[in-house]
TITI-249953 format. One line per field, with one value per residue (C-alpha): residue number from 1; residue in one letter; chain; z, x, y. Coordinates in pm, 1 decimal, always signed. Last residue first. Layout:
i = c(NUM, ...) $
aa = c(a, ...) $
ch = c(A, ...) $
Z = c(Z, ...) $
X = c(X, ...) $
Y = c(Y, ...) $
This chain:
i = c(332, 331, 330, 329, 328, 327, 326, 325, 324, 323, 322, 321, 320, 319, 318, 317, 316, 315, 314, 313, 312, 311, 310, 309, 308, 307, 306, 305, 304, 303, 302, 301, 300, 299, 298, 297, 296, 295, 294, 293, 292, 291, 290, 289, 288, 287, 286, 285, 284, 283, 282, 281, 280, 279, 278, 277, 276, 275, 274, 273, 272, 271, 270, 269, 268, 267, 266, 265, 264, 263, 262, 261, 260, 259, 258, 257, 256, 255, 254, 253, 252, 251, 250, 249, 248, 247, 246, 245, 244, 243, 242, 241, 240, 239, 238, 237, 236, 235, 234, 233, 232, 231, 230, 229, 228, 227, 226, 225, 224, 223, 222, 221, 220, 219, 218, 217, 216, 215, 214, 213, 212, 211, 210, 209, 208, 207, 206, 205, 204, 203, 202, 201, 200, 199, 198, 197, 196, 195, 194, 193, 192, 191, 190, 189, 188, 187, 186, 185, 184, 183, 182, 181, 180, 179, 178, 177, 176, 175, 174, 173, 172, 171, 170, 169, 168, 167, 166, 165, 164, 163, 162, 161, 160, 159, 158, 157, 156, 155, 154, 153, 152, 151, 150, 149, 148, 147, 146, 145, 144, 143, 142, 141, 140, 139, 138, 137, 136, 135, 134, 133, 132, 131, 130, 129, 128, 127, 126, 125, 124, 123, 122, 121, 120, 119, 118, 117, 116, 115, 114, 113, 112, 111, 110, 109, 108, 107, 106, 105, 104, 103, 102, 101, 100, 99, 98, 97, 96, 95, 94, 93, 92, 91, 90, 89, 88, 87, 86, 85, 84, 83, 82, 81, 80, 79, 78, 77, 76, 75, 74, 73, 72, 71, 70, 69, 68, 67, 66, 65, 64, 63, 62, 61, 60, 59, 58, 57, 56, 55, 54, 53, 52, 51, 50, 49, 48, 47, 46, 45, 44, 43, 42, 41, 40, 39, 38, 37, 36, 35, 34, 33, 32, 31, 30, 29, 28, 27, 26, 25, 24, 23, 22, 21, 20, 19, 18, 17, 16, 15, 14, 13, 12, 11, 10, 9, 8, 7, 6, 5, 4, 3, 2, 1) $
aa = c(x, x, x, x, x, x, x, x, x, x, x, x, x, x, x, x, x, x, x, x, x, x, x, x, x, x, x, x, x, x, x, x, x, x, x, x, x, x, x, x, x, x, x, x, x, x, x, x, x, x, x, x, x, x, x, x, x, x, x, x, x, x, x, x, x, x, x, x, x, x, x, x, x, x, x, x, x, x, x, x, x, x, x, x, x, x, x, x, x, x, x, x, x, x, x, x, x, x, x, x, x, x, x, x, x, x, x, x, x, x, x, x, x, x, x, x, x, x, x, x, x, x, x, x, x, x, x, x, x, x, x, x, x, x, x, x, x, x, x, x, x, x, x, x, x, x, x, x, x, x, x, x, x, x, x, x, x, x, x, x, x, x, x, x, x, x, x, x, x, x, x, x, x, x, x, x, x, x, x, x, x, x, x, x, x, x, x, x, x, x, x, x, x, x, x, x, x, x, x, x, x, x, x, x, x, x, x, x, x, x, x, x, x, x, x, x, x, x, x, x, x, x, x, x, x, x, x, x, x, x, x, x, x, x, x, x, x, x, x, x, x, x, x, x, x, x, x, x, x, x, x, x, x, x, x, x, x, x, x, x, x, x, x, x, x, x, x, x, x, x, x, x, x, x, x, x, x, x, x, x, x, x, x, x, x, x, x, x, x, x, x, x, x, x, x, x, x, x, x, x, x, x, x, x, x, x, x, x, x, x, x, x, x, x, x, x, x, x, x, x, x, x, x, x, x, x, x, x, x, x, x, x) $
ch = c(A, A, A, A, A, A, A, A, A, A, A, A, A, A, A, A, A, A, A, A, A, A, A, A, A, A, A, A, A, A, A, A, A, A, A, A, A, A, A, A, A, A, A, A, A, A, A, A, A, A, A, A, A, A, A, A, A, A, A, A, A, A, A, A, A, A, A, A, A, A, A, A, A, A, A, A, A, A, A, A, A, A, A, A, A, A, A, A, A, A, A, A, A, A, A, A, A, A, A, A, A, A, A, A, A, A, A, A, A, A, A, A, A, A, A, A, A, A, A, A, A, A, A, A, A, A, A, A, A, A, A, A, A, A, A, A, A, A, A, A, A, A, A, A, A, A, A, A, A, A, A, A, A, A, A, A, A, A, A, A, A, A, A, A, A, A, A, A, A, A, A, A, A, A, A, A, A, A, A, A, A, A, A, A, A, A, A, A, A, A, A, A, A, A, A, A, A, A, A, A, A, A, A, A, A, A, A, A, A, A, A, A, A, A, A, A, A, A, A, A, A, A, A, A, A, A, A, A, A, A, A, A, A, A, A, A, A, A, A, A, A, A, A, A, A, A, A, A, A, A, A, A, A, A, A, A, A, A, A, A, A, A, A, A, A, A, A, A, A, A, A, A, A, A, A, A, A, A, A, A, A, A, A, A, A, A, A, A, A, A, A, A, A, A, A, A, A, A, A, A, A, A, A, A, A, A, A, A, A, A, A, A, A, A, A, A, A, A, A, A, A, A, A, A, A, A, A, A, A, A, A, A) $
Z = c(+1098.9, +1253.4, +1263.8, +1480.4, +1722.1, +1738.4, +1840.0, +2098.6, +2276.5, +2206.5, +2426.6, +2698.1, +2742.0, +2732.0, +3025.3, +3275.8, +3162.7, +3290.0, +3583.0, +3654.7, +3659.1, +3898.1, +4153.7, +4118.1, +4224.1, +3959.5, +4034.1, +3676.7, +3632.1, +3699.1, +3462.9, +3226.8, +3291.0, +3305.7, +2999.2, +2806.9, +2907.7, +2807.8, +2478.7, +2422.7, +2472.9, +2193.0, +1961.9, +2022.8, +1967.6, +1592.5, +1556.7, +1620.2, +1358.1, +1420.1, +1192.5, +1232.6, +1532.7, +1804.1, +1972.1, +1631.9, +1724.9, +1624.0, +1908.8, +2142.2, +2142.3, +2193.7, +2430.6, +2653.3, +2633.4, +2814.7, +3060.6, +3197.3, +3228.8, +3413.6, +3738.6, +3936.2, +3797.2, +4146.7, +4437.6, +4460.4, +4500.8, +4337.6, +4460.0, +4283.5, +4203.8, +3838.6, +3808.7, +3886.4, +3649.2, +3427.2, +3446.1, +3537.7, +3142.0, +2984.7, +3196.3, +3039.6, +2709.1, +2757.7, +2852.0, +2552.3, +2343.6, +2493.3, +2446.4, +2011.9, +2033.8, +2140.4, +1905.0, +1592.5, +1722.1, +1770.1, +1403.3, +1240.8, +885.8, +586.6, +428.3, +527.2, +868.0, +825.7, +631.5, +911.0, +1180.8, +1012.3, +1068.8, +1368.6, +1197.6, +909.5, +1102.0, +1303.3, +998.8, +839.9, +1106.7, +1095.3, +778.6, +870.1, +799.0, +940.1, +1253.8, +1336.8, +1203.7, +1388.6, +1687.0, +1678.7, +1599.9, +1910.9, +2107.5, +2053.2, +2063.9, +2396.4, +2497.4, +2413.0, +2599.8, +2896.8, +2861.7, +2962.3, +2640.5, +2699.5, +2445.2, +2607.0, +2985.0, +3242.2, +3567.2, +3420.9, +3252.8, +3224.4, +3491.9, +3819.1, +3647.0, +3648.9, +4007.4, +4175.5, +4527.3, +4403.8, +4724.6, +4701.3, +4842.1, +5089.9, +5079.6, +5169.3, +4827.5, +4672.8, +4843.1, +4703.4, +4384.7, +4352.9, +4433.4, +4211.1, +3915.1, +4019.1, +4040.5, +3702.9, +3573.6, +3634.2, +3477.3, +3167.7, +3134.5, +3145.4, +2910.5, +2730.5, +2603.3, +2699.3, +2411.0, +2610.6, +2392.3, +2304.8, +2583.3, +2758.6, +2574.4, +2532.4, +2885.1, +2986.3, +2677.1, +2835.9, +3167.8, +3036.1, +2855.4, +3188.4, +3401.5, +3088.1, +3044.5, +3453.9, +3490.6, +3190.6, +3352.5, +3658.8, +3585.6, +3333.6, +3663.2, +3884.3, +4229.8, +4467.4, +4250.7, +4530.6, +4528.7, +4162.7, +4116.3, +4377.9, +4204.6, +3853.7, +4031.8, +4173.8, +3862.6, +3678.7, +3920.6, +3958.3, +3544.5, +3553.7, +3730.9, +3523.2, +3217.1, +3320.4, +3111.1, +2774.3, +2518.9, +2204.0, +1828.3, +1715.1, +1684.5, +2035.6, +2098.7, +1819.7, +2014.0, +2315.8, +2251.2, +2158.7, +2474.8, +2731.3, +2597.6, +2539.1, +2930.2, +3056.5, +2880.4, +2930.8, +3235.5, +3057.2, +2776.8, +2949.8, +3189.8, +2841.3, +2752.5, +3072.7, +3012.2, +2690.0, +2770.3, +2656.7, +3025.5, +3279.3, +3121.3, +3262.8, +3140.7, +2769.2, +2688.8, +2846.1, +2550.7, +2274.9, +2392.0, +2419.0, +2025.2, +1877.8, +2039.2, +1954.3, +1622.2, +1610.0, +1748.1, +1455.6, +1217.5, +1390.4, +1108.9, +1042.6, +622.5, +556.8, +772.2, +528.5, +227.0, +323.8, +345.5, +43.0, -137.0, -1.5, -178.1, +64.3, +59.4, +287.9, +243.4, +209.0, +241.7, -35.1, -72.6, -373.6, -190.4, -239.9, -297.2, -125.7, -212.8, +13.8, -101.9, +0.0) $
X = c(+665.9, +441.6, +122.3, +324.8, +426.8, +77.2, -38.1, +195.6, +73.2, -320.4, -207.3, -14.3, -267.0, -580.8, -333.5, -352.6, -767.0, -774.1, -553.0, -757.1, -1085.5, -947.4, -854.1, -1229.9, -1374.1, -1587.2, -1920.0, -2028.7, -2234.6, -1939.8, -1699.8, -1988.3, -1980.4, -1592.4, -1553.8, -1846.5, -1680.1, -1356.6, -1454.1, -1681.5, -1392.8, -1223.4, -1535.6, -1498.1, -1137.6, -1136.5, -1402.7, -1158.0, -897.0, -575.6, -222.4, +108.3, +229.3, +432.7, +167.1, -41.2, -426.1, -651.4, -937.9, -730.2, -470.1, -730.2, -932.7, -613.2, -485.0, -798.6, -847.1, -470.1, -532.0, -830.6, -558.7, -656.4, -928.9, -1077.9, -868.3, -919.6, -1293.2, -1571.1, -1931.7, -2287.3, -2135.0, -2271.3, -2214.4, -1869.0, -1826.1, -1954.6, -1748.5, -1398.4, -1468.3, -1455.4, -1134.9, -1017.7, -1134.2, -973.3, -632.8, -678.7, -703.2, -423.5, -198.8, -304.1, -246.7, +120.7, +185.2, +35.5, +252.7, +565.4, +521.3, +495.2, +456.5, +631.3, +694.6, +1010.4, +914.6, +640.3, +914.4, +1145.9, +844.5, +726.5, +366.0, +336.5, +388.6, +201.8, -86.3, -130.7, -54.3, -337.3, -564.9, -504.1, -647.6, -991.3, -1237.9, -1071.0, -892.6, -1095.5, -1439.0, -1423.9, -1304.7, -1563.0, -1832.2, -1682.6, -1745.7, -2096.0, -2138.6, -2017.5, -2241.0, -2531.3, -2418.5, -2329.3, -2769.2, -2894.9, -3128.2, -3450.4, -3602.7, -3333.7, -3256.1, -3133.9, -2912.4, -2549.6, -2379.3, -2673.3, -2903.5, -2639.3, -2511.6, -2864.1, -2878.4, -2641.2, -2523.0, -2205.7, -1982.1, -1580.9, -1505.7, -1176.3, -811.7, -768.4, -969.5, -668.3, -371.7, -550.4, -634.7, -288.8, -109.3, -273.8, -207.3, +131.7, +195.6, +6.8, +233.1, +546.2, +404.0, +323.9, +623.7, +856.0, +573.0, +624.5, +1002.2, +1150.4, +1296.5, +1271.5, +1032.6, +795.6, +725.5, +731.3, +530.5, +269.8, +234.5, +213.9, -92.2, -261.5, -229.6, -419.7, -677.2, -772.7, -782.4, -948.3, -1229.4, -1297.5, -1272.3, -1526.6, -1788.4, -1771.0, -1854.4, -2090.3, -2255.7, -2270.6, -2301.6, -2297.8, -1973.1, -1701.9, -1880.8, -1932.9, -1490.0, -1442.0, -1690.9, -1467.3, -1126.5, -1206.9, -1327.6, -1042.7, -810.3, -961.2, -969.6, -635.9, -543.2, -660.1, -544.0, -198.4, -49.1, -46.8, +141.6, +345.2, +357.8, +120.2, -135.2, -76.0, -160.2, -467.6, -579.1, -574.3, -808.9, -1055.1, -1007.1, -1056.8, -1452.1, -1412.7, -1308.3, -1575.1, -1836.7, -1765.5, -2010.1, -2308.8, -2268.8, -2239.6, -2526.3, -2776.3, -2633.9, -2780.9, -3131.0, -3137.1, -3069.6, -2828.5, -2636.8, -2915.7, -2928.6, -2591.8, -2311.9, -2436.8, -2463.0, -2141.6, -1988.9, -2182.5, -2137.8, -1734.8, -1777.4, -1891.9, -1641.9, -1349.7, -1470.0, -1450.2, -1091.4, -954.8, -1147.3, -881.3, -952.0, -612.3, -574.6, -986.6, -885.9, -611.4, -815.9, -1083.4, -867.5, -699.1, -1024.9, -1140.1, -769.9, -540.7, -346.3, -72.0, +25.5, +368.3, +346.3, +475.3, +200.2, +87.2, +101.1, +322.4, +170.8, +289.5, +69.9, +73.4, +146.6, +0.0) $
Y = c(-1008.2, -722.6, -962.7, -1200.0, -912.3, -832.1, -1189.2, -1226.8, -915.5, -1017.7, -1346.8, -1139.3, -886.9, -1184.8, -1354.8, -1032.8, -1037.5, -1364.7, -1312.8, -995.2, -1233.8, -1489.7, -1157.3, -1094.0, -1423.0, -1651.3, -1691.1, -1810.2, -1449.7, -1287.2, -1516.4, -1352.9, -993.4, -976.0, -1199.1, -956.6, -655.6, -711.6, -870.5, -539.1, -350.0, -544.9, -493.4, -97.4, -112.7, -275.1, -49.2, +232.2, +50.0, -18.1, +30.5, +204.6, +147.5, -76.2, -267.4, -316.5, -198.4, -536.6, -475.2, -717.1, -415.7, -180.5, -349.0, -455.5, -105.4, +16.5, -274.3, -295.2, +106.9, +98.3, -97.5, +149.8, +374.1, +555.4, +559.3, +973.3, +846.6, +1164.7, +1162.5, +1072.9, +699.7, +700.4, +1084.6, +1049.5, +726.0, +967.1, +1277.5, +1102.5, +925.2, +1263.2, +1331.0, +1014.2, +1090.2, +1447.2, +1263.4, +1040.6, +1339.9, +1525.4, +1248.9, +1230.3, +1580.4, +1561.2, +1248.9, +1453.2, +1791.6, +1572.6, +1400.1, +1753.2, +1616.8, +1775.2, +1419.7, +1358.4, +1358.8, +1145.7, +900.5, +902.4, +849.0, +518.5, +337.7, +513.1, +853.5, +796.7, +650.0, +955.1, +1162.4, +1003.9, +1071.5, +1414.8, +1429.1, +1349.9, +1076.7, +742.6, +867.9, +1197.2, +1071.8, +732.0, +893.2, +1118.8, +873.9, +655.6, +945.4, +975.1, +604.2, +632.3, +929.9, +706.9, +411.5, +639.1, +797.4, +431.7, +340.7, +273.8, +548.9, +765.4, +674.6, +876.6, +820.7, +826.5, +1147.3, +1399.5, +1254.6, +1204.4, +1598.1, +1733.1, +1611.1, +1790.6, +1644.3, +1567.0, +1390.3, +1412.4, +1137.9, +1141.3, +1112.2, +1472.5, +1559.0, +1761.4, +1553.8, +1235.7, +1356.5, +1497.7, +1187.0, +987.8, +1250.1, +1210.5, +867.5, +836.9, +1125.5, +884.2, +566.4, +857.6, +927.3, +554.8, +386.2, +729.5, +679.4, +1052.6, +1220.6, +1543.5, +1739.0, +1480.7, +1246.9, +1554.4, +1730.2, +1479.2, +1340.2, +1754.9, +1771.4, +1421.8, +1573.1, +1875.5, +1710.5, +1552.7, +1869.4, +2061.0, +1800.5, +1770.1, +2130.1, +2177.2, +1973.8, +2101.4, +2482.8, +2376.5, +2156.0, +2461.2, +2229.0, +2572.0, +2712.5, +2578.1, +2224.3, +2187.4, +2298.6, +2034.9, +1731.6, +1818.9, +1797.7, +1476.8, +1342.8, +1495.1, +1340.3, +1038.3, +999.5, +1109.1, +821.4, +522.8, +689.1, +718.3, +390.3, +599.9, +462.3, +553.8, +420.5, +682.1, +353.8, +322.6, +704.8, +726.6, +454.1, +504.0, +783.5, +543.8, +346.5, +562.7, +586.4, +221.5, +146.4, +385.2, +278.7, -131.4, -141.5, +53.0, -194.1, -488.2, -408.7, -307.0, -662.3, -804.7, -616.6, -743.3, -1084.2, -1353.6, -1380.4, -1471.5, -1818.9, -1889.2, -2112.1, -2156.8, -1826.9, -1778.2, -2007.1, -1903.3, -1483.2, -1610.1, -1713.9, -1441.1, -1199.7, -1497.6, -1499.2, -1088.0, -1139.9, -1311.1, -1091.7, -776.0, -558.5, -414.1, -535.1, -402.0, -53.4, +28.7, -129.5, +89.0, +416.2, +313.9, +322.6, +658.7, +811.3, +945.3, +1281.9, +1351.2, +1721.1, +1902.1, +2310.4, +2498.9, +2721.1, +2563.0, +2229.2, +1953.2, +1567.2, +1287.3, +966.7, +687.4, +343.0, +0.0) $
């Protein structure tokens, strides 16, 4: 597959990208493997429980797997950049906590809140960026430091304690209602995956991003300003995070500074299982939505078979490895 270069009038250097190599693109990283295994696990817990293959337990499913797809399509512009984000878990305390303060000093003003938790998120994601960036810095090593931090912060900000929201707008905006039946995180999930979809597939930054994972010399060569594509791909998985603080705030009606440990194990494992190569270049955000969905269908249904919680992280633990393995192979 080839990528045209074409120079501008102006002098600048554009990408441009036929609608046919777009499809082939996402046709050659659709992750088919994984779609059996989707099909497959719904057979199998199916089977185990007769609670499982139900509206009202696939409604659960998707309301539990919102967060962790929400994350995850920002993920993947960063993984598909050929960097990683392992803070995600903590900035969406911090911008949770930071949202449920900025209510409580306003008298609950929920616009107030709202854009505190986006710009507290999107901001972590912009210092992960820079960083990474600017000081040559691999981001595995980066953005395990700003998870400390962001940890620390919620903690040190909310004394260690929840952060209670007593608005109820904000309970009905990001958790509480229901639209034709429909609990209101599904919808705003679907609303971001349309963005991602449009951003990655549609626009022209999405080409860069997978210029620039799929080889930095030749991005560079190209005109393309591989540090400001990496930088905004961190800032939008820190907004998606922050994004994400909103709802699961609104779901528990108060802000935990211990919120989102261990998210990030979720995150990259739906993105990775969703057919996103480890080390750059290709992915797909449908890819990620059907790997999320794996997630969330294992956790629901080892649930449903009474299987303990510290079972279900070795699971998951093992999926990581597995999808890990599988990536490299795809690379060779």
């Amino acid at each position: 597959m080839s990528t045209k270069v074409a120079i501008a009038p102006t002098g600048t250097t554009e990408i441009t990208s036929s609608k046919a190599l777009q499809k082939n693109f996402s046709r050659a990283a659709a992750p088919y493997l994984m779609y059996g295994v989707f099909v497959a696990l719904i057979v199998f817990f199916s089977l185990q429980s007769p609670v499982f293959f139900t509206a009202s337990n696939f409604l659960n499913i998707g309301q539990q797997t919102a967060l962790v797809t929400i994350i995850a399509v920002g993920m993947t512009f960063v993984i598909i950049s050929g960097e990683i984000d392992l803070s995600v878990g903590a900035s969406l305390a911090l911008s949770g906590v930071a949202a449920a303060l900025a209510m409580e000093s306003t008298g609950g003003n929920l616009l107030v809140g709202v854009v505190v938790g986006l710009s507290v998120g999107a901001l972590i994601g912009l210092v992960n960026g820079l960083i990474t960036t600017g000081l040559g810095i691999p981001s595995f090593l980066v953005t395990l430091a700003t998870l400390g931090i962001a940890r620390g912060l919620a903690l040190m900000i909310s004394q260690g304690q929840p952060v209670l929201i007593a608005n109820s707008d904000y309970w009905n905006l990001f958790n509480s209602a229901r639209v034709f039946g429909i609990p209101v995180p599904m919808l705003w999930t679907v609303f971001v995956l349309l963005i991602g979809v449009y951003l990655l597939h549609v626009s022209a930054y999405g080409r860069r991003v997978y210029a620039v994972g799929g080889n930095r010399k030749a991005a560079l060569y190209s005109g393309i300003m591989v540090n400001r594509v990496k930088i905004w791909a961190f800032v939008l998985t820190g907004a998606a995070a922050g994004f994400a603080g909103l709802i699961w705030t609104a779901r528990a009606q108060a802000a935990r500074p211990d919120t989102g440990n261990g998210m990030e194990l979720d995150v990259i494992a739906a993105v990775i299982l969703g057919g996103t190569n480890l080390f750059g270049g290709k992915g797909m955000i449908l890819g990620t939505l059907v790997g999320s969905l794996i997630i969330g269908v294992i956790n629901n249904g080892l649930t449903l078979m009474g299987v303990s919680s510290s079972a279900q992280m070795i699971v998951k633990g093992a999926i990581i490895i597995v999808a890990v393995a599988l990536s490299t192979l795809r690379r060779r």
